[in-house]
C-alpha positions as a Python dict, from the first residue, in 0.01 Angstrom:
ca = {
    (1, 'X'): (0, 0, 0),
    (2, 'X'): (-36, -362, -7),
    (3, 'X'): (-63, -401, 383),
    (4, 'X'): (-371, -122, 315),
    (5, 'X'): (-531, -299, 72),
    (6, 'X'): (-563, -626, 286),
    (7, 'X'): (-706, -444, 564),
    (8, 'X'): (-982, -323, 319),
    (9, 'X'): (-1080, -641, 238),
    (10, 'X'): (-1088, -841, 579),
    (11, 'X'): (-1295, -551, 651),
    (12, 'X'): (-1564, -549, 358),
    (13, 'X'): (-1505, -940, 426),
    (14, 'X'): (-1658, -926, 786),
    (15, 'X'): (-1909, -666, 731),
    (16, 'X'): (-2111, -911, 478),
    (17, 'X'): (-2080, -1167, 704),
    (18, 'X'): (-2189, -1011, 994),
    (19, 'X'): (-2460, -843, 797),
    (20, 'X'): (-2587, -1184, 709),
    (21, 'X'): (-2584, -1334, 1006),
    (22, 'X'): (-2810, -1019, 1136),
    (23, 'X'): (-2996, -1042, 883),
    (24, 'X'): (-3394, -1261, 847),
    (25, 'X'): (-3349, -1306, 518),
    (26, 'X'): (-3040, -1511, 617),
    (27, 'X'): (-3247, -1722, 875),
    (28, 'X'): (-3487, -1793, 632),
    (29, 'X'): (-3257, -1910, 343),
    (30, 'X'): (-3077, -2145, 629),
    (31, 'X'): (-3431, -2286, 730),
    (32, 'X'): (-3497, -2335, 392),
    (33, 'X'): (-3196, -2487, 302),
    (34, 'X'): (-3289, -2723, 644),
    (35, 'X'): (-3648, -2792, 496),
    (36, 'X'): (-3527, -2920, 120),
    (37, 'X'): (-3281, -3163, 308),
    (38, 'X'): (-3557, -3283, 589),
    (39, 'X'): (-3774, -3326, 258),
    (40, 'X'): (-3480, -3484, 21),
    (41, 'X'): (-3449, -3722, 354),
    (42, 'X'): (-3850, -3822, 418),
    (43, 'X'): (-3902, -3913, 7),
    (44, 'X'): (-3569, -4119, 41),
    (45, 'X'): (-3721, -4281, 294),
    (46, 'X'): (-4093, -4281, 126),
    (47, 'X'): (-3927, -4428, -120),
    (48, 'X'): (-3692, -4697, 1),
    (49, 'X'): (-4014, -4815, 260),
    (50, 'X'): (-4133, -5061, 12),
    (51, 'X'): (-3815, -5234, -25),
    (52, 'X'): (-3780, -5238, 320),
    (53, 'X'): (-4161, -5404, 385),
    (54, 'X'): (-4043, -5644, 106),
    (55, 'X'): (-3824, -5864, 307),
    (56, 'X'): (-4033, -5866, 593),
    (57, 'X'): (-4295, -5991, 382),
    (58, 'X'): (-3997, -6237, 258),
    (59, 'X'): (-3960, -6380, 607),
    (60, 'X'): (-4329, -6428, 672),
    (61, 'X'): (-4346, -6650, 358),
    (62, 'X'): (-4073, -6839, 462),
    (63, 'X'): (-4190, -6876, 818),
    (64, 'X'): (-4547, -6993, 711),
    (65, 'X'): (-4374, -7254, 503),
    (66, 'X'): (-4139, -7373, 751),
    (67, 'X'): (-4463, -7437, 984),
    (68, 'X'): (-4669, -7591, 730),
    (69, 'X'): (-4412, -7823, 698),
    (70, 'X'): (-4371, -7910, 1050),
    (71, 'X'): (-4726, -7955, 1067),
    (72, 'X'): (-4676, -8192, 789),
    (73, 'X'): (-4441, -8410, 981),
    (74, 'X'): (-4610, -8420, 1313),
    (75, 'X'): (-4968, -8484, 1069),
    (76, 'X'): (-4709, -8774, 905),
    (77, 'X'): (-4604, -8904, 1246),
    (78, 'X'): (-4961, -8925, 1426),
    (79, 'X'): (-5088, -9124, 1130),
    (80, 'X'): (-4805, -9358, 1102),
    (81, 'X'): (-4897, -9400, 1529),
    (82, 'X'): (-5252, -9527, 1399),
    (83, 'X'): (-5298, -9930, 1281),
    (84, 'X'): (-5305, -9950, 866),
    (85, 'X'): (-5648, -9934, 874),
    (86, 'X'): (-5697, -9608, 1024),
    (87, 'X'): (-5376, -9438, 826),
    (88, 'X'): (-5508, -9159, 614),
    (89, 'X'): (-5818, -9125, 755),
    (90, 'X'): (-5688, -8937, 1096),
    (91, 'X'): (-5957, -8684, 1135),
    (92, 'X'): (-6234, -8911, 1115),
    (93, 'X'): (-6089, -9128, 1491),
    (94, 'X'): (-6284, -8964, 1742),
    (95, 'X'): (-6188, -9130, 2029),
    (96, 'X'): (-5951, -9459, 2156),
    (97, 'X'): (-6263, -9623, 2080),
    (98, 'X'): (-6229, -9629, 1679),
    (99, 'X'): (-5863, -9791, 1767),
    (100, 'X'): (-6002, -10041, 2016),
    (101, 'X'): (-6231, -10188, 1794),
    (102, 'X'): (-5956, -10228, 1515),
    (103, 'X'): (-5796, -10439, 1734),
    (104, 'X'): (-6021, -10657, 1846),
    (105, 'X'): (-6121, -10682, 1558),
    (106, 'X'): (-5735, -10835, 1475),
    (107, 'X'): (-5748, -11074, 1780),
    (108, 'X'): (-6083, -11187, 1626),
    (109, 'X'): (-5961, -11273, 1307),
    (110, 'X'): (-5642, -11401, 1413),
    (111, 'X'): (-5822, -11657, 1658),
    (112, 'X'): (-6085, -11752, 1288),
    (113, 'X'): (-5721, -11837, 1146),
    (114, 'X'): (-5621, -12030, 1434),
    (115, 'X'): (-5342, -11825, 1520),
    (116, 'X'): (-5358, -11904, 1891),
    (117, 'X'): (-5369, -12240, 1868),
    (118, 'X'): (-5014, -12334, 1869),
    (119, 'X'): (-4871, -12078, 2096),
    (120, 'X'): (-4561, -12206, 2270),
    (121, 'X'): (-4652, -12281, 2694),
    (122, 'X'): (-5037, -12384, 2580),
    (123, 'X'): (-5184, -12591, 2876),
    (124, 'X'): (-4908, -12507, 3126),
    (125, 'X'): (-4982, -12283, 3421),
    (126, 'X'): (-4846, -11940, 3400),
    (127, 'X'): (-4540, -11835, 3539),
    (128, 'X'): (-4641, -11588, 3806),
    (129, 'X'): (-4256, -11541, 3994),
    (130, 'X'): (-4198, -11201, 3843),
    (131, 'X'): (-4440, -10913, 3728),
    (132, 'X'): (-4321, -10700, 3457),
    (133, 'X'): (-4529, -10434, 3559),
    (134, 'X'): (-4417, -10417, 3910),
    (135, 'X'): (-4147, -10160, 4050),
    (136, 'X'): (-3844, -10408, 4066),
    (137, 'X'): (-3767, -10318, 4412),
    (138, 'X'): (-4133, -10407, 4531),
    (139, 'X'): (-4121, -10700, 4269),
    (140, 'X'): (-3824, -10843, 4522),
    (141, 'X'): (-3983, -10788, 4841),
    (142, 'X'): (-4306, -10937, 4725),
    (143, 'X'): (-4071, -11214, 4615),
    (144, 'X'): (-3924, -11280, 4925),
    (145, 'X'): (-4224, -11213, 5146),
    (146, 'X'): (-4378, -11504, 4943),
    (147, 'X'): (-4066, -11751, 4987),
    (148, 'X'): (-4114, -11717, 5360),
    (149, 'X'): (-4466, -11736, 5380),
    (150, 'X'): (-4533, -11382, 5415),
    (151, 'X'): (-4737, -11127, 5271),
    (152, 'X'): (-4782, -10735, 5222),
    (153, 'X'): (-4963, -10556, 5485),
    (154, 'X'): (-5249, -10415, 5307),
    (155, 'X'): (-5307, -10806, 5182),
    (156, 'X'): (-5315, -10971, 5538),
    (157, 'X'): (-5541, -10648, 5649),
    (158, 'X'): (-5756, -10718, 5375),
    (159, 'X'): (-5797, -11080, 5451),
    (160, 'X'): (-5898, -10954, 5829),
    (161, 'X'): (-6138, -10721, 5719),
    (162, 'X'): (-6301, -10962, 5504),
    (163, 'X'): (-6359, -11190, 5764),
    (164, 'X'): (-6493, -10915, 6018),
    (165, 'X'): (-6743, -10857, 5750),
    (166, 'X'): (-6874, -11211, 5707),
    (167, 'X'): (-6882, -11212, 6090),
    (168, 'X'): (-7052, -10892, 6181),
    (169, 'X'): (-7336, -10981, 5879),
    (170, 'X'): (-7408, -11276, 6045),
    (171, 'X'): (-7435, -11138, 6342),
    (172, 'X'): (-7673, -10833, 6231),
    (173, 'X'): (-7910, -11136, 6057),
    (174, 'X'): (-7927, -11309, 6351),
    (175, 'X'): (-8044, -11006, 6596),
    (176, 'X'): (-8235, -10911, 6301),
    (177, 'X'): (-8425, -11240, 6295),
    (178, 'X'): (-8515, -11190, 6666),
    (179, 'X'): (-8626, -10855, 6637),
    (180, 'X'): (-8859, -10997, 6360),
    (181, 'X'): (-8984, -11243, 6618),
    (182, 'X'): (-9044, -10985, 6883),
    (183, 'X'): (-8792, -11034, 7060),
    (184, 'X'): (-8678, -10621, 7087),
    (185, 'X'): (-8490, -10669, 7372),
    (186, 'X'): (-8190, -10881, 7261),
    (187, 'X'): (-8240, -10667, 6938),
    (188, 'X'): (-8196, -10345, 7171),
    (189, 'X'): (-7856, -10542, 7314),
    (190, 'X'): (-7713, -10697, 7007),
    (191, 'X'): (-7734, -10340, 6802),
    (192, 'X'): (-7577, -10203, 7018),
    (193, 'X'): (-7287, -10385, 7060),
    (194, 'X'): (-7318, -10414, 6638),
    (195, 'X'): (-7258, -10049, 6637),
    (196, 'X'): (-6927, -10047, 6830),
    (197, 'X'): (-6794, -10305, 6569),
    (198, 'X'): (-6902, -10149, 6301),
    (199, 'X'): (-6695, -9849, 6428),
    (200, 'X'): (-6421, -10066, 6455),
    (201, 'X'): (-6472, -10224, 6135),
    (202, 'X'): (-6449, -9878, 5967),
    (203, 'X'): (-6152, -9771, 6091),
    (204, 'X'): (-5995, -10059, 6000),
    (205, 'X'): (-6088, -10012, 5630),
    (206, 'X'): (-5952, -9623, 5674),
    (207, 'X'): (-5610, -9785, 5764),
    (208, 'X'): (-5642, -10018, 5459),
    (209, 'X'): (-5681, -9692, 5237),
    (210, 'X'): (-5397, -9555, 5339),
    (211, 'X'): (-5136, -9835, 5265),
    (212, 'X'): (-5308, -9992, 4959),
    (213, 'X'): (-5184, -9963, 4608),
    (214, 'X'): (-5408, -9688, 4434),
    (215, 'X'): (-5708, -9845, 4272),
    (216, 'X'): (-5757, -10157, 4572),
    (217, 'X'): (-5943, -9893, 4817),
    (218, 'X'): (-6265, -10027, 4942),
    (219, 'X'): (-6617, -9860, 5094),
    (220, 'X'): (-6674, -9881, 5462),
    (221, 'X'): (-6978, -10021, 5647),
    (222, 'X'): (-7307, -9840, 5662),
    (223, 'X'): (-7557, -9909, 5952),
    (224, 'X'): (-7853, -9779, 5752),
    (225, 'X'): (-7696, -9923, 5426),
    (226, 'X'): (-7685, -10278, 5596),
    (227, 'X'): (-8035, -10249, 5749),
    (228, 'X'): (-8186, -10197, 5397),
    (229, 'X'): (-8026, -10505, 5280),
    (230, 'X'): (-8145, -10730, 5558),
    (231, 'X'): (-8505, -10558, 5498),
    (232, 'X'): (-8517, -10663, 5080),
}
């Protein structure tokens, strides 16, 4: 009787549930089910998306203070760079001119006061052995190039050049002068043989560009140039 009664009820048991599983009105009342938690889950999160924008508006605050107040060091900095009479005023110095005049405006003063009048070495020659400014390693060769009675390359090509110049301008007056007295013939001769120096002239002072420290270059020789000189 007992065993009979069990069976009865396992069977009513899985007839519901297989009834509502066939059943749409089953579907519907799981989708809805689905529905109030997707919409329980998008106000929780509606709701808790102000707190969350709240520290990120947190950060940027404390992000815009942290570079205002590395801007206020480097601003601090700069201006403590300038001379006292240009601290605080920062903007207004346009150019390295503003701070150039400052200090010439300092030497001038200073030399009113007398400041330079007693400086220790006054009336002695300077002492020209070492440059500060120099490489050291070219600062000793230049050293010992003067001991010996030497000098740089570039410095004994200069001296050359200089002299070819003075040379080949006297030379270019003089056939210029006889030219001027009619005489084109040796003026014909004498160009000529002006020309091939000048040539020579020129790419001497292309060497001398190559080897000389930046800022010593020099212009080469212009046969029209020249003639325009001799003619004023």
């Amino acid at each position: 009787m007992t065993i009979r009664l069990a069976r009865t009820i396992s069977s009513s048991s899985l007839l519901r549930s297989s009834t509502a599983e066939n059943s749409p009105f089953a579907a519907m009342a799981v989708a809805h089910s689905g529905g109030s938690r997707l919409r329980r889950a998008s106000s929780s999160s509606s709701s808790s998306s102000p707190s969350s924008s709240s520290p990120s508006n947190k950060s940027e605050k404390k992000q815009k203070k942290m570079v205002d107040r590395l801007s206020a060091v480097i601003d601090s900095v700069n201006d403590r760079k300038l001379p006292p009479e240009l601290r605080g005023q920062r903007n207004s110095v346009r150019s390295e001119t503003d701070i150039i005049n400052v200090v010439e405006q300092r030497i001038w003063h200073s030399m009113e006061e007398g400041q330079f009048e007693n400086l220790p070495g006054k009336g002695k020659p300077l002492n020209l052995n070492t440059n500060p400014h120099a490489d050291p390693a070219e600062d000793t060769l230049y050293r010992i190039l003067s001991k010996n009675g030497c000098a740089p390359e570039w410095v004994e090509l200069n001296k050359e050049i200089r002299t070819m110049v003075s040379e080949w301008r006297l030379g270019l007056r003089r056939a210029w002068t006889s030219k001027c007295n009619g005489d084109h013939s040796t003026w014909d001769e004498s160009s000529e043989a002006l020309k091939h120096q000048l040539r020579d002239i020129n790419n001497k002072v292309f060497r001398y560009n190559l080897i000389v420290p930046f800022g010593r270059q020099m212009f080469g020789l212009k046969w029209e140039k020249e003639l325009d000189r001799l003619e004023e």
